[in-house]
C-alpha positions as CSV (number, residue, x, y, z in Angstrom):
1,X,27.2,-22.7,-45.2
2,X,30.1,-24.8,-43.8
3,X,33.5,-23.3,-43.1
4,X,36.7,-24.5,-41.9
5,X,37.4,-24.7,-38.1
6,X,39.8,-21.6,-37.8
7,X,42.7,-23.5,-35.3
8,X,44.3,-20.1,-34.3
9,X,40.7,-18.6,-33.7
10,X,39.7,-21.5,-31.1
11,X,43.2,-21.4,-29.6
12,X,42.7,-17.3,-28.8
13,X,39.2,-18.2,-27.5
14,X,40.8,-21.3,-25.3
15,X,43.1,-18.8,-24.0
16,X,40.2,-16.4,-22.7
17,X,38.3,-18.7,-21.5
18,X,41.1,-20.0,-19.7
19,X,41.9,-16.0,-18.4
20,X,38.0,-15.8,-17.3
21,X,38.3,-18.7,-15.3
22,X,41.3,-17.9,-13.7
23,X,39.7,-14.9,-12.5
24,X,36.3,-15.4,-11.7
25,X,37.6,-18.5,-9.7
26,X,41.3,-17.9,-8.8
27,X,40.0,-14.5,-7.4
28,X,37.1,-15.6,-5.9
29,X,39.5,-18.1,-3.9
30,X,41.7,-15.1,-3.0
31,X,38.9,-13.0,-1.5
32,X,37.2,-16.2,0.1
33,X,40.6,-16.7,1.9
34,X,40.2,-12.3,2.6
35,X,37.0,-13.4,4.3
36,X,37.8,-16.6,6.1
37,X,40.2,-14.4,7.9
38,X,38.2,-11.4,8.3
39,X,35.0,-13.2,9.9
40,X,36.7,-15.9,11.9
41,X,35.8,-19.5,11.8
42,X,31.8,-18.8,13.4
43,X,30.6,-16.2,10.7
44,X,32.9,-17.9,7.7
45,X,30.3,-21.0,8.6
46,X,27.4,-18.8,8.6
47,X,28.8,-17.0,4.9
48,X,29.9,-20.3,3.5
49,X,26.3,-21.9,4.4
50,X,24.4,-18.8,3.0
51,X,26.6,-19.1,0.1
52,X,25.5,-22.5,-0.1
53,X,22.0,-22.1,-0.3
54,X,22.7,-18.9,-3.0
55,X,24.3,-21.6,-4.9
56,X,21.6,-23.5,-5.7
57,X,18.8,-20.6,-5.9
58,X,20.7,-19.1,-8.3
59,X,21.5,-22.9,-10.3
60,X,17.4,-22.7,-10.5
61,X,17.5,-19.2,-11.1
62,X,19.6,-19.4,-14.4
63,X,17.5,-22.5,-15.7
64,X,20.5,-23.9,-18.0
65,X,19.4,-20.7,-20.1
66,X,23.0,-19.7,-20.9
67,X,24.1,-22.8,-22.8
68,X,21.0,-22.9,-24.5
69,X,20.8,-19.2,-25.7
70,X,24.4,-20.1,-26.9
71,X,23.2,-22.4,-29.0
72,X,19.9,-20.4,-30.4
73,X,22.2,-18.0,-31.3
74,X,24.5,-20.1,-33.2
75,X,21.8,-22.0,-35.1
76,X,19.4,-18.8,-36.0
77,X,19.5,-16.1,-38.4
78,X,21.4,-12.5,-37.1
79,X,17.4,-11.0,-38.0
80,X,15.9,-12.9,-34.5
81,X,19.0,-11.7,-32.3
82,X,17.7,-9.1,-30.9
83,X,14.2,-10.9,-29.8
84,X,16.4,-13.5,-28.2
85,X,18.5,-11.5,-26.3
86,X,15.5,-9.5,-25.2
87,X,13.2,-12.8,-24.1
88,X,16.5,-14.2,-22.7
89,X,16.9,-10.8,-20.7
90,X,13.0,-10.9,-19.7
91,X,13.1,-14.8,-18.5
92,X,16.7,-14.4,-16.5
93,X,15.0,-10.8,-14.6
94,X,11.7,-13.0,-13.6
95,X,13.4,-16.3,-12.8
96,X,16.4,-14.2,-10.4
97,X,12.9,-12.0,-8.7
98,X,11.7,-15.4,-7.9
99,X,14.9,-17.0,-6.7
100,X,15.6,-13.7,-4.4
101,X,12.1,-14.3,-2.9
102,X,12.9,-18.0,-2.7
103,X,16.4,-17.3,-1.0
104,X,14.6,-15.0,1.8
105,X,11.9,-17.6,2.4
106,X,14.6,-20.5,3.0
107,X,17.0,-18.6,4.4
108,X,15.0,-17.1,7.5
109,X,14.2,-21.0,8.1
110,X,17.0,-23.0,7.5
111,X,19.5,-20.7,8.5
112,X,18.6,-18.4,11.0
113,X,21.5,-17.9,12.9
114,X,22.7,-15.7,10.1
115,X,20.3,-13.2,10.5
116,X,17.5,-11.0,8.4
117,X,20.5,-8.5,6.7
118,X,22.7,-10.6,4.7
119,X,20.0,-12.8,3.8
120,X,18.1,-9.8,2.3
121,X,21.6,-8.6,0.5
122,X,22.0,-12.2,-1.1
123,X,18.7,-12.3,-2.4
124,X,20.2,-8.5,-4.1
125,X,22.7,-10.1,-5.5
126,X,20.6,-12.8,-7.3
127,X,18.6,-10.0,-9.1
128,X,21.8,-8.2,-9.6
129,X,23.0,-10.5,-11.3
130,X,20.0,-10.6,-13.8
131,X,21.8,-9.9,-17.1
132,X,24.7,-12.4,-17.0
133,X,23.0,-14.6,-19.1
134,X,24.1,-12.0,-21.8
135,X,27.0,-13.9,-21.7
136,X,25.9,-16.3,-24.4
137,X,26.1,-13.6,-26.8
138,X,30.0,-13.1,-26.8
139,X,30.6,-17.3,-26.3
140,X,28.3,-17.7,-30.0
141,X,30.4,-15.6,-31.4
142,X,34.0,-16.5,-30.3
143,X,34.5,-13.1,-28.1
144,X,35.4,-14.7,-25.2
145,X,38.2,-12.1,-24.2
146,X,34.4,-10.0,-23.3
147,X,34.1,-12.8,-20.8
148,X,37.3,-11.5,-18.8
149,X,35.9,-7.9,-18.7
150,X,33.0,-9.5,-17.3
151,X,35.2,-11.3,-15.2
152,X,37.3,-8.4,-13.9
153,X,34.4,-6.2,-13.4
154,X,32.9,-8.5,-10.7
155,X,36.0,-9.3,-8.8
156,X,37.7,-6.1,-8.7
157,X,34.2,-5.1,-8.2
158,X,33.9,-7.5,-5.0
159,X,37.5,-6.8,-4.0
160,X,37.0,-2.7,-3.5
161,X,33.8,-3.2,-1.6
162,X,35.3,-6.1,0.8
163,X,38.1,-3.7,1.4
164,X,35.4,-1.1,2.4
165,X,33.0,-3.2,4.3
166,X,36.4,-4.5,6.3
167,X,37.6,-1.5,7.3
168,X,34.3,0.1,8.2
169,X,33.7,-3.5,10.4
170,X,30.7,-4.6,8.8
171,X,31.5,-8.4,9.7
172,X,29.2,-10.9,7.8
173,X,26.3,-8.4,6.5
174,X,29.8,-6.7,4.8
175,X,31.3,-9.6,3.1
176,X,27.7,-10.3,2.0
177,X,27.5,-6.9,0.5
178,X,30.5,-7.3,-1.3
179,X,29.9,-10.4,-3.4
180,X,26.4,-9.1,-4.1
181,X,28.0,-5.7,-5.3
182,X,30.5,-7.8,-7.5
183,X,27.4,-9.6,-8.9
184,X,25.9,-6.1,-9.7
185,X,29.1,-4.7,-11.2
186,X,29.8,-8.2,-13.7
187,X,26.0,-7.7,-14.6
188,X,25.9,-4.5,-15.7
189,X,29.1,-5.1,-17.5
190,X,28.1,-7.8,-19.6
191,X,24.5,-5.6,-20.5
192,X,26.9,-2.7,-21.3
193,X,29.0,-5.0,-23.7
194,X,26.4,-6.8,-25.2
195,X,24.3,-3.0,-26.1
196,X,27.0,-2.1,-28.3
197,X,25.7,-4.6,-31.0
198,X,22.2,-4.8,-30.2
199,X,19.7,-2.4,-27.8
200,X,18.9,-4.9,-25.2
201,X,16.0,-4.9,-22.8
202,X,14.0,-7.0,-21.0
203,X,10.9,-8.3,-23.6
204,X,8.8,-10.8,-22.9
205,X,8.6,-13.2,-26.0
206,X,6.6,-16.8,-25.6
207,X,8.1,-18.5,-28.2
208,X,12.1,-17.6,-26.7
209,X,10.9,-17.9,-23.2
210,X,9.4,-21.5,-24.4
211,X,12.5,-23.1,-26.3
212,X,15.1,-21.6,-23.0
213,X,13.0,-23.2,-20.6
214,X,12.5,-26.2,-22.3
215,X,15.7,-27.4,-23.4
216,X,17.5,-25.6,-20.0
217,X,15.5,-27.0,-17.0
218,X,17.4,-30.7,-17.7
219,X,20.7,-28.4,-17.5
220,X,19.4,-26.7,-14.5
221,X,18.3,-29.9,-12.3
222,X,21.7,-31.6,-13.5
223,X,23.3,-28.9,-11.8
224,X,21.5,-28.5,-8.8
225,X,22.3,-32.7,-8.1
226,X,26.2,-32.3,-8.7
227,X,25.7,-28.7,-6.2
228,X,23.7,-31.2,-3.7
229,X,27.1,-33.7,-3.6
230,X,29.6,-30.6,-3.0
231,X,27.2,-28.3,-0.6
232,X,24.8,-29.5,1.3
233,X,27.0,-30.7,4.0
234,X,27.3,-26.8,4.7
235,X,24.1,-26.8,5.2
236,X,23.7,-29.9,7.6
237,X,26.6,-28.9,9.2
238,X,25.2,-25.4,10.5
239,X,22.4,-26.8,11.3
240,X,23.4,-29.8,13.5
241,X,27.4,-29.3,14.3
242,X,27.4,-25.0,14.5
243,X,28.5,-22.2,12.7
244,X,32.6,-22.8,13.5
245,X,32.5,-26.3,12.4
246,X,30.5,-25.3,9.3
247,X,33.8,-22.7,9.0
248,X,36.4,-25.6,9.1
249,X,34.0,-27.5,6.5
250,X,34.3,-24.3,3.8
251,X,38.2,-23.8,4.8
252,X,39.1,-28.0,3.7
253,X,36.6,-28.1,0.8
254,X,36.7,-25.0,-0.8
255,X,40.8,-25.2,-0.4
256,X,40.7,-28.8,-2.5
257,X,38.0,-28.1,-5.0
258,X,40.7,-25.1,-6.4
259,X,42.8,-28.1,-7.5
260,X,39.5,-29.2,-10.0
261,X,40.0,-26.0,-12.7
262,X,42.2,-27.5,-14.7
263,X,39.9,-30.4,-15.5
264,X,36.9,-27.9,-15.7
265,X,39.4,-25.4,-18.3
266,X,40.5,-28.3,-20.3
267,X,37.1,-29.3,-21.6
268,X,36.3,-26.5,-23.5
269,X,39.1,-27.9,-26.0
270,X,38.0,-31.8,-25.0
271,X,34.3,-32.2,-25.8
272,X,34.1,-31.2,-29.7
273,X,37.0,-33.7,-30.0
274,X,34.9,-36.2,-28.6
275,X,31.9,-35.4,-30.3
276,X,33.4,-35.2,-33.9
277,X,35.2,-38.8,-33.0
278,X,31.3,-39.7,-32.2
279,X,30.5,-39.7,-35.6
280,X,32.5,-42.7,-36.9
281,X,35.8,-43.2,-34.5
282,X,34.4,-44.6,-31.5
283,X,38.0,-46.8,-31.2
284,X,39.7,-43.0,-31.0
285,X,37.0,-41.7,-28.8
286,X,38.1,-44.3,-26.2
287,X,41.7,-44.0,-27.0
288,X,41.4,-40.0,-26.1
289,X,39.1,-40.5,-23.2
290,X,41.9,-43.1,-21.4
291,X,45.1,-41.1,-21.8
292,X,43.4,-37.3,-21.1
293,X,41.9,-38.9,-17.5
294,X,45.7,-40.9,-17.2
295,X,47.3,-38.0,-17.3
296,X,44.5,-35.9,-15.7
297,X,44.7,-38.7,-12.8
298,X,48.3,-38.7,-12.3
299,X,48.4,-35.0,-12.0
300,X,45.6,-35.2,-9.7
301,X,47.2,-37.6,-7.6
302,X,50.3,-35.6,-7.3
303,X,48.6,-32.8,-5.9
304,X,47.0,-35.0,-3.7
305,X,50.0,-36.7,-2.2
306,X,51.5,-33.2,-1.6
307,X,48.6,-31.7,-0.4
308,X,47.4,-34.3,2.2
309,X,51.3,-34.3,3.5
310,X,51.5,-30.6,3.9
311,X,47.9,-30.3,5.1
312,X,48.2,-29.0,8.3
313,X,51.0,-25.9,7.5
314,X,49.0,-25.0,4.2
315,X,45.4,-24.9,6.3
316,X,47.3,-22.4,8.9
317,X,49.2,-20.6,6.1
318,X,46.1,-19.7,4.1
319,X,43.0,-19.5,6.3
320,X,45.0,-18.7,9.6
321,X,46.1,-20.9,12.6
322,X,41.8,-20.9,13.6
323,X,41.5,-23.1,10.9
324,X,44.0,-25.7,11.2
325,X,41.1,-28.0,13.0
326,X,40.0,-28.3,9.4
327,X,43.2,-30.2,8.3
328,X,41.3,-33.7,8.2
329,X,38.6,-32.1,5.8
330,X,41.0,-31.0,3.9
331,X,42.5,-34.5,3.5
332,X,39.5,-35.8,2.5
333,X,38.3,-33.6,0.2
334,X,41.3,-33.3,-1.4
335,X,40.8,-36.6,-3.3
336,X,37.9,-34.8,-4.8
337,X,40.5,-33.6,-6.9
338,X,41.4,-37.2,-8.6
339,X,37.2,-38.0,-9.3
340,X,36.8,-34.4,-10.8
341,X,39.5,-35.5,-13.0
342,X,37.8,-38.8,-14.4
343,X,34.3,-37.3,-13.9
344,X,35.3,-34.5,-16.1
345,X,36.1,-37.0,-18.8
346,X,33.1,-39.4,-18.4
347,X,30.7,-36.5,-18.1
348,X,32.0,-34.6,-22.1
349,X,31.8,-38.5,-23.2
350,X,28.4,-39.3,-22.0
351,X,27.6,-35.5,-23.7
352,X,29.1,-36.3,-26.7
353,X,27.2,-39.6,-27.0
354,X,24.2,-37.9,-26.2
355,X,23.7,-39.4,-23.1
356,X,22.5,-36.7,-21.0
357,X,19.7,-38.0,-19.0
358,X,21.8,-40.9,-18.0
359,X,24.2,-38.7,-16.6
360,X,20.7,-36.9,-15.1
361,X,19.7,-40.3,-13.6
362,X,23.4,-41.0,-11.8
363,X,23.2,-37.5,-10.4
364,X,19.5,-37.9,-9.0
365,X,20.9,-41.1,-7.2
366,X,24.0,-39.9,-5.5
367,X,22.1,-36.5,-4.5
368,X,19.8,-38.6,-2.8
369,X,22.7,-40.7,-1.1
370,X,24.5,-37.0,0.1
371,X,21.1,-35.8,1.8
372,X,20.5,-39.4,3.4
373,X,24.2,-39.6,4.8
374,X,24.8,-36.1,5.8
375,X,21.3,-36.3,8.2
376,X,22.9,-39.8,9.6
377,X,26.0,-38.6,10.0
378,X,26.9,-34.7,10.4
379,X,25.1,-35.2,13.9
380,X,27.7,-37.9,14.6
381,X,30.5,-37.3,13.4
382,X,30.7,-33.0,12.4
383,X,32.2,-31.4,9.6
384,X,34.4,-34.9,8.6
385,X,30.9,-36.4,8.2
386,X,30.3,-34.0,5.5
387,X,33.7,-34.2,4.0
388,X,33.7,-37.8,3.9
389,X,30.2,-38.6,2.9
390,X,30.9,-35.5,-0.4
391,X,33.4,-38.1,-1.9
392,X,31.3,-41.8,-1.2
393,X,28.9,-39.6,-3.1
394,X,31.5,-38.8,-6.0
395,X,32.7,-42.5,-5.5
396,X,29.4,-43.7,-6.0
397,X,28.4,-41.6,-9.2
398,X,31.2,-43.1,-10.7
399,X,30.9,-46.5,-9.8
400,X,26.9,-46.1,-11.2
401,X,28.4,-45.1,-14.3
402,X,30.5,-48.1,-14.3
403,X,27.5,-50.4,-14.1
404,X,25.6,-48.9,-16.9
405,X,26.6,-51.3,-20.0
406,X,26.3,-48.1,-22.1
407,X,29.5,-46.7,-20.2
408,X,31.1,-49.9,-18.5
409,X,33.5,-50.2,-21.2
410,X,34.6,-46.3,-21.5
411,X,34.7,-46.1,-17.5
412,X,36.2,-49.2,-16.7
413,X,39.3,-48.9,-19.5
414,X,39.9,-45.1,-17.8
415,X,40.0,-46.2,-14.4
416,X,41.8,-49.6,-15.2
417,X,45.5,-47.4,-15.5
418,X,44.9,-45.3,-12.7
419,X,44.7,-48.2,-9.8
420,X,48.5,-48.5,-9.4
421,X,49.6,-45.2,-9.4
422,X,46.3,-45.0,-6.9
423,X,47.8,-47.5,-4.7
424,X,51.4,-45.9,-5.0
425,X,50.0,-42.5,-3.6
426,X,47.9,-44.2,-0.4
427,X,51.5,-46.2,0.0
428,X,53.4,-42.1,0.3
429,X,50.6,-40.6,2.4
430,X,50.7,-43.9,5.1
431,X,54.9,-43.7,4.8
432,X,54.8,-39.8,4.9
433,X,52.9,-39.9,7.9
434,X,55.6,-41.9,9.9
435,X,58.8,-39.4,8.8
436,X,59.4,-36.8,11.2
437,X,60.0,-34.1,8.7
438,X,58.3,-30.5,8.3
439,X,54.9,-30.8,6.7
440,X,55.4,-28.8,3.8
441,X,58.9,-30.5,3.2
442,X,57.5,-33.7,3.5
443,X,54.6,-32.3,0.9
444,X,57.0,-31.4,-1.8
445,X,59.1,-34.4,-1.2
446,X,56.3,-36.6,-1.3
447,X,54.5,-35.5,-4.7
448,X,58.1,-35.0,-6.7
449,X,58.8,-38.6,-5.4
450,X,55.0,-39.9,-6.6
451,X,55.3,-38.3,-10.2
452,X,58.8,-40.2,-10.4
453,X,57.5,-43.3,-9.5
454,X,54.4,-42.9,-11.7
455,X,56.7,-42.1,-14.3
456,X,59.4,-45.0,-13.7
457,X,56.3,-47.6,-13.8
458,X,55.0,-46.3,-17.0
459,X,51.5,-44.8,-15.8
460,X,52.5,-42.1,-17.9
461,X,54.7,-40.9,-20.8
462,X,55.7,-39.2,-23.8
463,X,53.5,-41.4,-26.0
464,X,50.6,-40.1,-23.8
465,X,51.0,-36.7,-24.8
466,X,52.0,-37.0,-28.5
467,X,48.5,-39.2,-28.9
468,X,46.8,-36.6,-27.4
469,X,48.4,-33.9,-29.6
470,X,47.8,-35.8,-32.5
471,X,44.1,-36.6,-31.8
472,X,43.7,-32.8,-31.0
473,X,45.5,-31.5,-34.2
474,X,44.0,-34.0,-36.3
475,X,40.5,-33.7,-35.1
476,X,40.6,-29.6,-35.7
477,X,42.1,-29.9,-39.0
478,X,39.3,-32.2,-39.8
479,X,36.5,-30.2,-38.0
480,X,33.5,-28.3,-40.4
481,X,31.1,-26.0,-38.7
């Protein structure tokens, strides 16, 4: 039975999912910044690598099944919940056993300077993480506030124990300890939540197992290429350059990809636009698509302007005066900020065109060019190497995407308004450089001064926003389920 899209309904949910984010990864920024400080640049290496290699275990780990579950829920009758949920629990309990075993194995290889206790207290935190998948339940059913318990259970979870492990001077096995103890605690919150509607255990069920797996591992590899672009430097870098410059690596990267949520939050409004518009308004499709990665770009390229400028004084000011070495990854990875912003858009279009193995393809490609370069280069040139060879991968996705005649068009009319304002921001930074005025000054100064010009030259305005306004309110009002 169809029903109308509820507006106030989906802006509540927006809201949440908005709040979990800002959470999950505002706080896990704070308490990385907790542990850059605590460990010092040579074990912040060695945790940022180890985090590294988590992040793709546990990428494998989840095989795409949350999205997918999601979507089994929504289509299915309310009779075959319960076996879902179950199967889901059963798949997610095998599949995190399997990645802890696989995180032990790798780690006592490729990263032995970190030693045999954190490594064994990661691989914890991948199985305690085991019911988070459960998470699927509350986003099919528009109970996304559940998502910021979840949320708040792990951080303030993580927090408590770092604040233990610190003051007891339990270093990097500590920190270690204290994510996987947040992992634990978010967990067994969602599995708590999700019992008070059905009894959830861990069943094994063929047929649930069968339709996860299959529609999730193209989720799961997807994920593990765009991972491959963003962390394997960390990896490379430990290995070849040592554990401090693997420290200033984390410190600049980490520090610029917290300037990608808002493209990441916006989204969840973004892509059933797009996908509705697929139907029979390709013309508005494009229309959207240009002036969400305009505006998207310009604010991207303000942050980037006033970040590169005040590099140095934020580095010191938020990871300590050890770190400010890291300033010229910081600079670099920082324009990460203005390809998440376009990516974000091409990415929801190629979904909502259905065009999911091309992205697939593009990814495969540029994960291929990140491991080649990184082995050439980290060895040369350290932790910039990494940085710099991060975004020519980002670049290159992008540009792939731009040669594909199914995208061309999309990708070349959303870059097209974003080349002056571009060229306006490198002409700032090189000016900025030459003014002999305090680095954060001279940041503030110089991002007001690029949204002005962006502004004065017309690479954005009002009629930007009221299109996008319009396209959202009229899109929703005309929106079945």
């Amino acid at each position: 039975m169809s029903a109308r899209f509820d507006v106030r309904r989906t802006a509540r949910a927006t809201g949440f999912a908005l709040l979990a984010t800002a959470l999950e990864k505002g706080g896990a920024m704070v308490l990385l910044l907790v542990i850059a400080r605590t460990l010092g640049a040579e074990d912040f290496g060695r945790y940022a690598a180890l985090m590294a290699l988590l992040a793709f275990v546990q990428l494998g780990a989840e095989l795409g099944q949350e999205p997918v579950l999601v979507r089994l829920l929504s289509q299915r009758p309310d009779a075959e919940r319960e076996v879902l949920v179950d199967g889901a629990l059963a798949l997610r309990l095998l599949c995190t056993v399997l990645g802890a075993v696989a995180v032990v194995a790798a780690g006592a290889r490729l990263l032995p300077t970190v030693g045999g206790a954190p490594i064994v207290l990661a691989a914890a935190g991948i199985v305690g993480g085991s019911a988070l998948g459960l998470r699927a339940v509350f986003r099919a059913q528009h109970r996304l506030d559940r998502l910021c318990l979840i949320a708040l259970a792990n951080i303030a979870t993580f927090a408590l124990a770092l604040g233990v492990t610190r003051g007891l001077g339990l270093g990097l096995a500590g920190a270690v300890a204290a994510w996987s103890l947040g992992q634990l605690a978010a967990s067994t919150a969602a599995f708590l939540l999700v019992r008070r509607q059905v009894t959830a255990r861990p069943r094994w069920d063929g047929s649930t197992a069968a339709a996860l797996a299959g529609s999730g591992w193209a989720l799961a590899l997807n994920g593990v290429l765009l991972t491959i672009t963003l962390r394997v430097g960390q990896l490379v870098v430990l290995r070849f350059a040592g554990a401090v410059e693997s420290g200033y690596l984390a410190a600049g990267s980490r520090l610029a990809e917290a300037f990608a949520l808002l493209p990441e939050s916006l989204m969840l409004v973004l892509l059933p636009v797009l996908s509705a518009y697929d139907v029979d308004a390709r013309h508005a499709q494009r229309d959207l698509s240009v002036r969400v990665a305009r505006l998207l770009g310009v604010l991207a390229l303000t942050v980037i302007v006033a970040v590169s400028l005040a590099a140095p004084a934020l580095v010191g000011i938020l990871f300590g005066a050890a770190y400010v070495p890291a300033t010229p990854a910081l600079r670099i990875s920082i324009w990460l900020a203005l390809l998440s912003a376009t990516g974000a858009v091409f990415t929801n279009l190629l979904i909502a065109r259905g065009l999911e193995r091309l992205l697939l393809t593009v990814n495969l490609a540029t994960s291929i060019l990140t491991i080649g370069l990184s082995v050439v280069l980290v060895p040369m040139l350290g932790f910039v190497g990494a940085a710099a060879v991060s975004l020519a991968a980002n670049v290159l996705s992008q540009a792939l995407l731009m040669a594909q005649p199914a995208t061309r068009g999309d990708v070349v009319a959303c870059v097209r308004p974003l080349v002056r304002p571009a060229a306006v921001a490198l002409g700032l930074l090189v000016a900025g450089r030459w003014l002999p005025v305090p680095p954060l000054a001279m940041g503030a100064v110089g991002g007001l001064a690029f949204l002005a010009v962006s502004v004065a030259v017309g690479a954005v305005g009002p009629e930007d926003w009221a299109l996008a306004r319009r396209a959202l309110g009229g899109a929703r009002a005309a929106h079945v389920d």
